[in-house]
Structures are given as C-alpha cells and as structure tokens.
PANUPA-867537 format. One line per 3 residues: their letters; for each residue x, z, y of C-alpha. Coordinates in pm, 1 decimal. Each point is the difference from the previous one (the first is absolute). Example, Ala and Ser with C-alpha at 12.3 -4.5 7.8 and 13.67 -1.06 7.14 Angstrom:
2
AS = 1230.0:780.0:-450.0; 137.0:-66.0:344.0
END
This chain:
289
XXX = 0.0:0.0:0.0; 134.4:-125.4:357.5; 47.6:305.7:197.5
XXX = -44.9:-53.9:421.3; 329.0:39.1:166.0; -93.0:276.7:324.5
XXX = 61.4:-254.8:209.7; -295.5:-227.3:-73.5; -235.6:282.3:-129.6
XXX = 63.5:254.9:294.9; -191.3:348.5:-102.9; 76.7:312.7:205.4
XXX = 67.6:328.6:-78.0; -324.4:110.4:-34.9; -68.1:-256.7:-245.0
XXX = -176.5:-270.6:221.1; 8.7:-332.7:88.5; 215.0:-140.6:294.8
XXX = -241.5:-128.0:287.4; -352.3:165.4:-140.5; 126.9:333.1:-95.4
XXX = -230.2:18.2:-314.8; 55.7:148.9:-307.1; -77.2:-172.5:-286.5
XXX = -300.4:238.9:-100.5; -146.5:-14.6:375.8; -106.0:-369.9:-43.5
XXX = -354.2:-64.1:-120.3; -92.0:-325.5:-159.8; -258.0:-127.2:251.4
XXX = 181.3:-62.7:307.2; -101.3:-97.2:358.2; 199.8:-129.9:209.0
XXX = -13.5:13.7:374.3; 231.0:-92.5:271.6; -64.0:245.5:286.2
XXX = 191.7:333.8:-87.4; -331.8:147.5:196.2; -232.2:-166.3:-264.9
XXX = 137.6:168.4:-305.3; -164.5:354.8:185.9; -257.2:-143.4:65.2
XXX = -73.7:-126.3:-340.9; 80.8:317.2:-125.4; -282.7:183.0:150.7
XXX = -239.9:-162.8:-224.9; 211.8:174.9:-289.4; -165.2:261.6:-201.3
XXX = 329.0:170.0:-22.1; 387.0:-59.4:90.4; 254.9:26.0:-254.8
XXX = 246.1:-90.3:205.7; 121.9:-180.7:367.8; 361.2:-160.7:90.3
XXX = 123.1:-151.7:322.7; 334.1:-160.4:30.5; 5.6:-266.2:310.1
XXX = -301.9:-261.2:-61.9; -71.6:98.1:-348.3; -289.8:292.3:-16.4
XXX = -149.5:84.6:-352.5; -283.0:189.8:-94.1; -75.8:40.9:-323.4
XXX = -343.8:168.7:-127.8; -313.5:-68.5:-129.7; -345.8:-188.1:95.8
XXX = -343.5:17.6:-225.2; 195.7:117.0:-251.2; 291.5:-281.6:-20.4
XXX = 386.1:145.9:75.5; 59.3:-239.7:310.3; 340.9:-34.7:207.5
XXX = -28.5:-139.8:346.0; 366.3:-171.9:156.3; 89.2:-153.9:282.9
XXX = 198.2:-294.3:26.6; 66.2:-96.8:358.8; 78.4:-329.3:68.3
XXX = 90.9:-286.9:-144.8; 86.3:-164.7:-316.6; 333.9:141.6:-17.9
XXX = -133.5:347.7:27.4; -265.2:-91.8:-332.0; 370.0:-106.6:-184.8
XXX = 82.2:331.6:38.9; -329.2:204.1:-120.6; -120.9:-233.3:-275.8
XXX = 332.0:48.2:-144.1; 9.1:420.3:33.6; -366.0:-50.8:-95.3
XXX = 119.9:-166.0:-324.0; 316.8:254.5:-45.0; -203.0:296.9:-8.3
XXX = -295.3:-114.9:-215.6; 304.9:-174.4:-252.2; 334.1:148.5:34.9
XXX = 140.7:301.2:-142.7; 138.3:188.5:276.6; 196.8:242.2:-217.7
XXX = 130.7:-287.8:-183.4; 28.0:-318.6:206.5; -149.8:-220.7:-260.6
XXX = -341.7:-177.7:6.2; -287.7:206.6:-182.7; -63.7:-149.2:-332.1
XXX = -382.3:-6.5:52.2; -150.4:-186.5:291.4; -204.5:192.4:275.0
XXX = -172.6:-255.6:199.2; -115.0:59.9:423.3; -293.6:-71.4:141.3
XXX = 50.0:-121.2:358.0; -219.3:-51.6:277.0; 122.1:-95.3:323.7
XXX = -277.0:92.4:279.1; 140.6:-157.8:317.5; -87.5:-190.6:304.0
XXX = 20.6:-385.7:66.8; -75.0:-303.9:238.3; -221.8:-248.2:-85.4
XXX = 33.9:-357.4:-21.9; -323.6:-157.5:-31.8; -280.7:14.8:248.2
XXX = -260.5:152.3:-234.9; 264.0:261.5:-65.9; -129.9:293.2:240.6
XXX = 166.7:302.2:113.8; -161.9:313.3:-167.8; -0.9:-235.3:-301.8
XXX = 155.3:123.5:-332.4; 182.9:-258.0:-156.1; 150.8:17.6:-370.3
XXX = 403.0:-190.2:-91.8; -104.9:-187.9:-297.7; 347.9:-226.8:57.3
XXX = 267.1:57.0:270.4; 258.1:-212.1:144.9; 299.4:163.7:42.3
XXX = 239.1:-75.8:264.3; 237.4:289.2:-49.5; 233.6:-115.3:-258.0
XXX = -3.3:315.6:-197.5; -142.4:-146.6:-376.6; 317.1:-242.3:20.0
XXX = 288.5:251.1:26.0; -175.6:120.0:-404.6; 46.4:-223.8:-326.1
XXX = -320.6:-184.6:-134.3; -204.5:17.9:292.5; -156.5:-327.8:-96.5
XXX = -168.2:140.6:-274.7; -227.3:222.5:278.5; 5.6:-311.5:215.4
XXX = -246.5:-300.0:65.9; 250.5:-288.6:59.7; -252.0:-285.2:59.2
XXX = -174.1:181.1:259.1; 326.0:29.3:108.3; 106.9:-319.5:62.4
XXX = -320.8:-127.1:115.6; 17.2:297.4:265.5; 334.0:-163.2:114.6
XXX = -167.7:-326.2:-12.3; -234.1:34.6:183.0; 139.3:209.4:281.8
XXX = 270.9:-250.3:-11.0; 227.7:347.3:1.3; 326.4:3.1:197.0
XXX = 95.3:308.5:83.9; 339.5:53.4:-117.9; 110.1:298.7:-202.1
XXX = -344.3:92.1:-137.2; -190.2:-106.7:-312.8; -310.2:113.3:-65.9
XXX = -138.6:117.7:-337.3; -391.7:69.6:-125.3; -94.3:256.6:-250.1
XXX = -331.9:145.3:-81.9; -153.4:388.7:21.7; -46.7:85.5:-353.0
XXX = -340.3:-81.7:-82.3; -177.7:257.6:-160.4; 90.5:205.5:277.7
XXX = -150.4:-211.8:236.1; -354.8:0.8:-173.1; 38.7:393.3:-43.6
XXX = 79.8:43.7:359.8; -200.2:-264.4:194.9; -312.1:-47.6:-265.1
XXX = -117.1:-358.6:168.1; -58.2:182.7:341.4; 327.5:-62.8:212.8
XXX = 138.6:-351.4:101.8; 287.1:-94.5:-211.0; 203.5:-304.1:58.9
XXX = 378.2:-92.4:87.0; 208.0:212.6:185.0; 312.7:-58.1:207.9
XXX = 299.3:266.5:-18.4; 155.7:-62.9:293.1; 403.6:163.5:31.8
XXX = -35.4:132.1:355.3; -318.9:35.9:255.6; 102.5:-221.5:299.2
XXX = 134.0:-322.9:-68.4; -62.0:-19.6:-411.1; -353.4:59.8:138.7
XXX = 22.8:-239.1:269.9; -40.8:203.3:268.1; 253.0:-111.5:305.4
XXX = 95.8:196.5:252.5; 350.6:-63.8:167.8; 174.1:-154.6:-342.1
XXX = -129.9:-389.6:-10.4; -159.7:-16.8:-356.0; 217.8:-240.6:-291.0
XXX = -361.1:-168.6:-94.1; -269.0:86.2:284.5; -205.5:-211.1:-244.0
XXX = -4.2:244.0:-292.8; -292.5:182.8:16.1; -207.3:-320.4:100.7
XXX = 160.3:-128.8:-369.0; -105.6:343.1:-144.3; -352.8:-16.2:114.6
XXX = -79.9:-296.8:-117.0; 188.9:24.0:-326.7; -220.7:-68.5:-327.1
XXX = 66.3:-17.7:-375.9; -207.6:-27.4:-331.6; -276.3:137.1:269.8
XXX = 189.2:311.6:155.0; 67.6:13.0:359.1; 238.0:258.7:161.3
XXX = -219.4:284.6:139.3; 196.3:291.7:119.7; 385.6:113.8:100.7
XXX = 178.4:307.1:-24.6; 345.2:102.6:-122.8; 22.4:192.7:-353.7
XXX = -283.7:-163.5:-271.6; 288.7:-255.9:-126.0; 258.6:271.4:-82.0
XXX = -247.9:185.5:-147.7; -157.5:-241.7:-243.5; 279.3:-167.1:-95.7
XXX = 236.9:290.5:-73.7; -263.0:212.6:-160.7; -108.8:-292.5:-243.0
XXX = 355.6:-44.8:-103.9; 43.3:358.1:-101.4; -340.5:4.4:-151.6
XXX = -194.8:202.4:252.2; -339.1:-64.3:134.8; -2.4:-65.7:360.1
XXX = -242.5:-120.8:292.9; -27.4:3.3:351.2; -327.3:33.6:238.6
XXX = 4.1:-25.3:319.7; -248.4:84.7:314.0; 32.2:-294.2:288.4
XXX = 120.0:133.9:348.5; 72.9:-381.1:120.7; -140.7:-322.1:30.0
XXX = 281.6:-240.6:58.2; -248.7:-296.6:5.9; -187.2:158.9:313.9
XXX = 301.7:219.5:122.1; -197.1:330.1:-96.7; 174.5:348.8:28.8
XXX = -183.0:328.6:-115.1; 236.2:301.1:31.5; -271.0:226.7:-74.6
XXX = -27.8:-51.1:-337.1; 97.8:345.1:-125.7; -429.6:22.4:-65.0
XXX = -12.6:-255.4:-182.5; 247.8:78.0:-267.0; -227.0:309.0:-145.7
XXX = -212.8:-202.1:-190.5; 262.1:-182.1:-177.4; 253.9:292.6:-101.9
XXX = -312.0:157.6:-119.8; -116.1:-295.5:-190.0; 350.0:-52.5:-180.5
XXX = 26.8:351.7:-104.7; -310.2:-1.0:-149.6; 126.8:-311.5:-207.3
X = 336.1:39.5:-36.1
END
C-alpha cells in the first residue's frame, strides 16, 4: 500500500487536514457546500444540533444534523482553484488513512451539493429564479492538470462549443462534464430549471464584464447566449459547478450545484438583496439532501 509522503498529504498535529482543519471523524457524508464563510452559520442554524464548527481563512465547517440526517455545511470561497483544494481534503478524509497514509481499502462515497449564486444568460432566466447545473463548462483548467479526465468529460460538446464560438482565447480550453444524475432528480424533483452552465475562472473579464482592461473577445458572451447543442442552450454563469462535477465524478462522488439568479446579463439586472431569497432553497436542499 502507497503511503502519502507529508508533503502532499499535509495533516497537523491535531490530526487534521491542511486548509479545512477537519478530522477525519468530523466529516458527515451529505455535504453542502457554500461559498460565503457567513453562509455556513447561517446554514447551521437550521441544525438540530452541532457536533462540531472550524474556521481557518475562507473555509468554515459545520457539521451536525437536520431531520434526522448527520449533515456538514463548508465553505469554499471562490473560485475553481479553491474547489481543487476541498474536493480533494473532502476525498482524503472520507478515503485516506490518516494514521497510515494509504488509501482506505473500502470506498466511502460524498454527497455534494453546491448551493451558490449565479448570472443568467437567457432572457427567461429571472433573478429570484433557482436554477439547477445539469452540465457545466469549465473554463478553469483544473480537470486537465488530473489523468483520465476524459472519461468524466463530454468531448463532442466540446468541440462543437469551440465551434461554434469560433474560440480564440489563448491559454484556455474549456471542458463539459455533467452533475451526477441521480442527484439532480433527488435534489431538484422536476421543479427547478436545469440546463448548461458556464464556470467562468474569474468574475470580470472571464465574465465579460469590462471595466478599465479592454476585453480579449468583447463578443463572448453574445457567442454564449446564443450557443445551442442537441437542444441545450447556455442558461446561467458562475464560477465553481465545473470543478465540482468533474472532480467529484472522477473520484466517484455525487455532486451538483443549484444556484439562485442575482443577475440578468441579457437585461443588465443586478439584485444585491438577495440574502431573502436564498431561505427557501437551503431549506429545500436540506430537506433532500
């Protein structure tokens, strides 16, 4: 059995993980993930009780339990880089031995739902709206820098994506991979939107949104909007669903992301009182989670 040199499995003294400070045993299986360190409290007080809470920088757990499930609630922040790091402390404490270094001999698989907040890209895609990831686009790179990503990946879509948007932004490849879809069904049950969504690696100019930087392609998002395959459009943006699906498929986890809309980007929208609106949807995925 391979054991994890300390310098790629980093555990502290106190027997936790690196960035989350969890202990093995302080990770339920039902996880929600959030990206707002503030959220995770919030969340929390819907817990019936609190086994335990951990803050180091952006990452805020809670773990507890809801209608008698064993729930933990973690933050993220922002970012696909930032999901590299938790879906693969996620994975080490659900599947490695931290007394030996070596990968548990019997699988413990995650659930993982990501409850965030997004733009959308379609005009009958309202804010207030609650809209499901049933396939994201990544732009973030991440799935590439890991061996056999193409097994989690839909490579037609793919290149029909860079077809079609006649893609020339240098550096950046995008990849497609889908929420796991019994998850989906459990969590949205035909009542939420679900379409395409569009992980963008940064919230300015990957979102096309210019302010003193001219942008590479000022005719991206037109090319976005107005993107269609096999009958799916592109309906929403945000930053993390790509990460999420794509690592967590390829280490066997169940993952998904839902999102409430705060912008329209087709009618230039902004609601930045959308803190109301979220109730309703953390309640809704705890009580399917």
């Amino acid at each position: 059995m391979r054991s994890l040199l300390p310098s790629e499995l980093i555990i502290h003294p106190d027997g936790s993980i690196f960035h989350l400070h969890l202990k093995p045993e302080q990770l339920a299986g039902r996880v929600i993930l959030v990206g707002d360190p503030e959220r995770v409290s919030f969340i929390g007080e819907y817990l019936d009780g609190k086994e335990c809470e951990v803050s180091n920088r952006e990452f805020h757990s809670i773990t507890g339990s809801y209608g008698g499930k064993r729930i933990s609630v973690v933050s993220h922040g922002i970012g696909g880089d930032n999901i590299d790091i938790v879906l693969n402390e996620l994975d080490a404490l659900a599947n490695i031995d931290f007394a030996t270094r070596g990968v548990k001999p019997v699988f413990r698989p995650l659930t993982l739902v990501r409850i965030g907040t997004s733009g959308g890209l379609q005009p009958y895609v309202k804010t207030g709206m609650y809209v499901a990831s049933a396939q994201s686009i990544g732009l973030d790179g991440v799935l590439y820098f890991y061996a056999g990503s193409e097994r989690v990946r839909d490579t037609p879509f793919e290149a029909e994506l860079l077809r079609q948007l006649e893609w020339n932004i240098t550096g950046v490849r995008p990849y497609i991979v889908s929420a796991d879809a019994s998850l989906l069904a459990q969590i949205t049950r035909g009542e939420m939107l679900c379409g395409v969504t569009v992980a963008a690696n940064g919230f300015y100019g990957p979102q096309g949104r210019e302010l003193r930087l001219p942008l590479a392609d000022p005719a991206l998002n037109a090319g976005i909007a107005a993107f269609e395959y096999q009958g799916r459009k592109i309906i929403n943006c945000e930053m993390e669903s790509a990460a999420l699906a794509g690592l967590a498929a390829m280490m066997g986890h169940r993952a998904m992301t839902v999102c409430c809309i705060i912008a329209g980007r087709t009618d230039h929208q902004m609601d930045t009182d959308y803190r109301d609106r979220l109730p309703r949807l953390i309640e809704t995925v705890l009580d399917r989670i």
